[in-house]
Structure formats: C-alpha cells, structure tokens
C-alpha positions as protocol buffer text, in pm:
chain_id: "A"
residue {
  index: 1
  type: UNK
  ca { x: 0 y: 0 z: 0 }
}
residue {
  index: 2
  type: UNK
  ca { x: 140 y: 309 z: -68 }
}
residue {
  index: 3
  type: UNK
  ca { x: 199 y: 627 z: 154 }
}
residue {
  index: 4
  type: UNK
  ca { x: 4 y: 937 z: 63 }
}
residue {
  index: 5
  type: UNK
  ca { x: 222 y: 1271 z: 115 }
}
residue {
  index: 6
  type: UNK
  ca { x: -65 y: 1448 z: 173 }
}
residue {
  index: 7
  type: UNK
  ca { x: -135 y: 1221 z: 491 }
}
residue {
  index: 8
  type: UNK
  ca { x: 206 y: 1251 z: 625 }
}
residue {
  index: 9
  type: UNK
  ca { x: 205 y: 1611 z: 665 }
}
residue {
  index: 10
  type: UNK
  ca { x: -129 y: 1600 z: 777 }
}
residue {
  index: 11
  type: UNK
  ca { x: -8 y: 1412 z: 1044 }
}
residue {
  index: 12
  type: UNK
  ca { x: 297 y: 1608 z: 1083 }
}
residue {
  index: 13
  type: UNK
  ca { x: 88 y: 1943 z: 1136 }
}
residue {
  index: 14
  type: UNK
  ca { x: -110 y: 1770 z: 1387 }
}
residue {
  index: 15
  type: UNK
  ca { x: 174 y: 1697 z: 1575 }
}
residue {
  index: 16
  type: UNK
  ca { x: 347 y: 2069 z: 1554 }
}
residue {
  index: 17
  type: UNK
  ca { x: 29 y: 2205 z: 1659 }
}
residue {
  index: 18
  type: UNK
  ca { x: -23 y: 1958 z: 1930 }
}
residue {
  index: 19
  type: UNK
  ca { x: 343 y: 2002 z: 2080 }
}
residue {
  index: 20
  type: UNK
  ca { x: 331 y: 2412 z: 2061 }
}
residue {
  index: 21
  type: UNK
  ca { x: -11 y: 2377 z: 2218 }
}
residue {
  index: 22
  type: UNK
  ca { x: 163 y: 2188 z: 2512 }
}
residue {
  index: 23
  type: UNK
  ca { x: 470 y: 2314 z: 2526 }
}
residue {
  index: 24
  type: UNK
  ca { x: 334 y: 2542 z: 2839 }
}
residue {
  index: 25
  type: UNK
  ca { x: 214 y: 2293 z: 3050 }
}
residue {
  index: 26
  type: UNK
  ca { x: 639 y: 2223 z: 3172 }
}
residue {
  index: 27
  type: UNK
  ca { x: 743 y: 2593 z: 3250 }
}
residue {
  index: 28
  type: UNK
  ca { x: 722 y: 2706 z: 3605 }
}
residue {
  index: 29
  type: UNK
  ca { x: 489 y: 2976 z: 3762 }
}
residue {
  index: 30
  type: UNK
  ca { x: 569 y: 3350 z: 3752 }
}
residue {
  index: 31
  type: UNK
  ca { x: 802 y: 3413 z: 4088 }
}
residue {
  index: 32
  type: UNK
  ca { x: 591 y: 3778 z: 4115 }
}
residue {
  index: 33
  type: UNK
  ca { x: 249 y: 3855 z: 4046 }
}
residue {
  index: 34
  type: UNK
  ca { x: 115 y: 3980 z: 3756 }
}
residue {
  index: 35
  type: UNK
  ca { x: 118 y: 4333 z: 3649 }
}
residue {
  index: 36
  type: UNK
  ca { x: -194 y: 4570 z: 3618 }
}
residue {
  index: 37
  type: UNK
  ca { x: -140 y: 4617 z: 3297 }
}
residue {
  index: 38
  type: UNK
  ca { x: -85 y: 4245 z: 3199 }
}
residue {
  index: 39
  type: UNK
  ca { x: -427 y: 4188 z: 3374 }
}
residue {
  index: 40
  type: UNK
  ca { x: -604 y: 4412 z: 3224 }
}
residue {
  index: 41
  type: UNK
  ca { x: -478 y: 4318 z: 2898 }
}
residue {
  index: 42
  type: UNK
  ca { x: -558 y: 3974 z: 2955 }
}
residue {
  index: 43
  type: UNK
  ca { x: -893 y: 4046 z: 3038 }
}
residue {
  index: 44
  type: UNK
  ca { x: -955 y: 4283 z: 2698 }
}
residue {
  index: 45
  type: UNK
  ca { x: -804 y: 3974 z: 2504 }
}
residue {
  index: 46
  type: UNK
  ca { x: -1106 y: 3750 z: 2705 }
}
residue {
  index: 47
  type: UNK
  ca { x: -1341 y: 4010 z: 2548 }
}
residue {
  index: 48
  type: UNK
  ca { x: -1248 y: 3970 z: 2202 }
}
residue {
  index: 49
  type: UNK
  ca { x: -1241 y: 3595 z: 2163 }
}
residue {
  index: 50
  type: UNK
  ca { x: -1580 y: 3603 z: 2351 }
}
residue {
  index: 51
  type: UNK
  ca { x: -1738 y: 3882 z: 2111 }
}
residue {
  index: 52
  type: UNK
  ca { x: -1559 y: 3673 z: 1860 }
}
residue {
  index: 53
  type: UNK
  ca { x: -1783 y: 3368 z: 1914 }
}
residue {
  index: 54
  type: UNK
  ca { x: -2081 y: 3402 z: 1752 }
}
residue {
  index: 55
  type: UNK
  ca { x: -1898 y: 3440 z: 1407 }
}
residue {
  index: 56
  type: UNK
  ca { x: -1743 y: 3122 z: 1523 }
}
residue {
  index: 57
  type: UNK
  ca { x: -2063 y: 2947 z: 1512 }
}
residue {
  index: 58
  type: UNK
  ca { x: -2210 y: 3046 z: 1230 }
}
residue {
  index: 59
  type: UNK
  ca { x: -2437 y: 3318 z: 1383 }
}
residue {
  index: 60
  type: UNK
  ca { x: -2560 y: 3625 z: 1177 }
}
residue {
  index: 61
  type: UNK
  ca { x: -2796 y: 3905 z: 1311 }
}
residue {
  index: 62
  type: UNK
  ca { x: -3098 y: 3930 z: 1121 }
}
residue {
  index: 63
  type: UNK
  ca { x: -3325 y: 4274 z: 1184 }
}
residue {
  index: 64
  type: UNK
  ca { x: -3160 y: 4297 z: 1574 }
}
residue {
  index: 65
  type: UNK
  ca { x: -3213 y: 3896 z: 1641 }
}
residue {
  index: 66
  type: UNK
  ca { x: -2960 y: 3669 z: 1634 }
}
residue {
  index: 67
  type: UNK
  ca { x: -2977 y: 3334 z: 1439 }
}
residue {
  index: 68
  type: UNK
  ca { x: -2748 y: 3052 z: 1418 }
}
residue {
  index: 69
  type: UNK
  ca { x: -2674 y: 2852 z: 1126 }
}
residue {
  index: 70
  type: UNK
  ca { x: -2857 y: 2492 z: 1179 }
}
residue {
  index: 71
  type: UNK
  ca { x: -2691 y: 2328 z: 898 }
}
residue {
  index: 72
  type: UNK
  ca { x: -2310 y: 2451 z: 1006 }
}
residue {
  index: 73
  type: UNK
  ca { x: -2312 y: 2623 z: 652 }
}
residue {
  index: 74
  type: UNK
  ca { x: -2361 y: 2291 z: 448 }
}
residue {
  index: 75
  type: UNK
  ca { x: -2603 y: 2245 z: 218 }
}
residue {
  index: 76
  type: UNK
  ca { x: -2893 y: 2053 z: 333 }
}
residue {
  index: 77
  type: UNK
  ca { x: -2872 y: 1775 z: 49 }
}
residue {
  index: 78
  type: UNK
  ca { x: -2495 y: 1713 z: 151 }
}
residue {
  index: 79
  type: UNK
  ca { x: -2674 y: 1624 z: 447 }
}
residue {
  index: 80
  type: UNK
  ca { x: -2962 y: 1444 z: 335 }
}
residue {
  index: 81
  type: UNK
  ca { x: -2734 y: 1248 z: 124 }
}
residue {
  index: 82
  type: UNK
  ca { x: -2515 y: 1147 z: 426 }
}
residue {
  index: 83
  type: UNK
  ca { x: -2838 y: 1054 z: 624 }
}
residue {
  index: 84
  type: UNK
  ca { x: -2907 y: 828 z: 396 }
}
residue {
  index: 85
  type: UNK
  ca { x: -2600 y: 690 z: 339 }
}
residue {
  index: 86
  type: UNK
  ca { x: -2527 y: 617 z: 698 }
}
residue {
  index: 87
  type: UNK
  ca { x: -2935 y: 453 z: 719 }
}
residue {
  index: 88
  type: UNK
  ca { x: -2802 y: 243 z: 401 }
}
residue {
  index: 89
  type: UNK
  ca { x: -2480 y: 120 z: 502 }
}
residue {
  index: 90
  type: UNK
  ca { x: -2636 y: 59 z: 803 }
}
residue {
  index: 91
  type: UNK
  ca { x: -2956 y: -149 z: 708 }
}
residue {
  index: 92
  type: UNK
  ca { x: -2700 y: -381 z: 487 }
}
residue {
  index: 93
  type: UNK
  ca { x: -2462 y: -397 z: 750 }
}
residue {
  index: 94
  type: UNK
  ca { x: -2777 y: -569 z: 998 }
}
residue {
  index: 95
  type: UNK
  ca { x: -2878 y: -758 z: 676 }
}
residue {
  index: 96
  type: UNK
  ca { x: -2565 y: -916 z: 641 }
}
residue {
  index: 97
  type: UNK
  ca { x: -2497 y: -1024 z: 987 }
}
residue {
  index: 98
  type: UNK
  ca { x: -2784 y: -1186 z: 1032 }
}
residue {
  index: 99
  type: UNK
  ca { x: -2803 y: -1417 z: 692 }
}
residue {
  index: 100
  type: UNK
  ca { x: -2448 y: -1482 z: 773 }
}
residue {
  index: 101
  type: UNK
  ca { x: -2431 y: -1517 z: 1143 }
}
residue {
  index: 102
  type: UNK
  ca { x: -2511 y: -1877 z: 1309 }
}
residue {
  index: 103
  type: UNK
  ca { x: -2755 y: -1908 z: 1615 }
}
residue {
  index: 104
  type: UNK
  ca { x: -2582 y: -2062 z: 1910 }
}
residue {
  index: 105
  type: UNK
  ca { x: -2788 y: -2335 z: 2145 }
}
residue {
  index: 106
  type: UNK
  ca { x: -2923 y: -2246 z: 2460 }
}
residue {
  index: 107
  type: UNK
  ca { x: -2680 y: -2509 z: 2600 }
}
residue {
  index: 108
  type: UNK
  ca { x: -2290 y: -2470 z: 2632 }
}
residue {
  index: 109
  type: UNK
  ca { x: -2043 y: -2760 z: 2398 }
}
residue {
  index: 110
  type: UNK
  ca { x: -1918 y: -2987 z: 2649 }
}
residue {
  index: 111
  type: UNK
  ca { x: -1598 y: -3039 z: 2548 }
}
residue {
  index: 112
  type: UNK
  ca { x: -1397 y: -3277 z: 2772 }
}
residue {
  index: 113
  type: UNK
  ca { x: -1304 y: -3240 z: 3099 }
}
residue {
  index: 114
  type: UNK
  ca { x: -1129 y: -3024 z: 3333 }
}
residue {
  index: 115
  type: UNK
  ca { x: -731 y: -3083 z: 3242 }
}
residue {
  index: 116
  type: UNK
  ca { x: -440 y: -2902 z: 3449 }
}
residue {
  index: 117
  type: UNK
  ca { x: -196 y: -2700 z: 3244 }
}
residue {
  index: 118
  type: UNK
  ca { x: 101 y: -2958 z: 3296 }
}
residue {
  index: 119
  type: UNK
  ca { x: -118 y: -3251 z: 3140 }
}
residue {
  index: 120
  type: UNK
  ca { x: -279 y: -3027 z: 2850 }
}
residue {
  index: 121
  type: UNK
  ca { x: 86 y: -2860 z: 2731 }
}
residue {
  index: 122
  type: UNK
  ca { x: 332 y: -3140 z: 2854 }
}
C-alpha cells in the first residue's frame, strides 16, 4: 500500500500544533504577580475571543435577532445524502450479519473435561 504525502504532513501538522499547544504545560509559575497592565490586557483579550464567538458558530444578526446557522453552513442535500447513506450502510450492515451469522444453542459444547496446564501442554 502506498503512503500518501498528503497524509504525512497532515499528520505532521497535527503533531506541531499539538506540541506548541503543550509546550506550556512544563514551564514554572511566575516568581511575582502579575502586572496591572498584563491583567487588564488579559482580560480585553477574554473580550475579544468572547465577542468573537458568535462568528465562530455560524451566527448572523438578522433585523436585531440573532440566528445561528442549523446546517453549520452545508447544504442541506450534503446532508440528506449522508443521512441516507449512513441509514443504508447501516440497514446492509444488519442484513448481512444476520443471513451470515449462526444461532448458538441455549446449552454450552461440552468439550472434555477439566485438564491441568502440565497434562494439557506437557
């Protein structure tokens, strides 16, 4: 099978983004407080990404009232085709496990009896 290029940076991305993500969690504490001004900016960068949010989902302001996009901007056949799909694939999936899969009886095989480990691999 051969390696897609494509794939291996994909996962190579994941794993840059991953590791500068984490890279934090290792450093120590701050040996002083914060500054005021550190704070404060901290707190006006909180503001942002939450006024940022709504664009985030999908939301739009129609007339003063705010909607969200339902269908996360794709189109509803793309969806109604994947409903089905997943109904389809499903249906022959049950289909085929049970013309192919063979009831077992009520009762348990009896096999043999009980043998110790030294007499069953001598």
């Amino acid at each position: 099978m051969a390696r897609s290029p494509l794939a291996a940076i994909c996962v190579l991305a994941t794993l840059c983004c991953a590791m500068l993500c984490c890279s934090t969690a290792f450093l120590p504490s701050r040996s002083q407080p914060m500054p005021r001004t550190e704070a404060g900016a901290a707190v006006v960068a909180g503001a942002a990404a939450i006024a940022s949010i709504p664009d985030g989902a999908q939301a739009f302001s129609f007339q003063g009232k705010e909607y969200f996009d339902i269908w996360f901007g794709i189109e509803p056949l793309a969806w109604a085709v994947a409903g089905f799909t997943v109904v389809a694939y499903g249906a022959i999936l049950k289909n085929t496990a049970l013309k192919y899969n063979k009831p077992v009886g009520k009762k348990p095989l009896k096999v043999g009896n009980f043998l110790g480990k030294d007499k069953e691999n001598p």
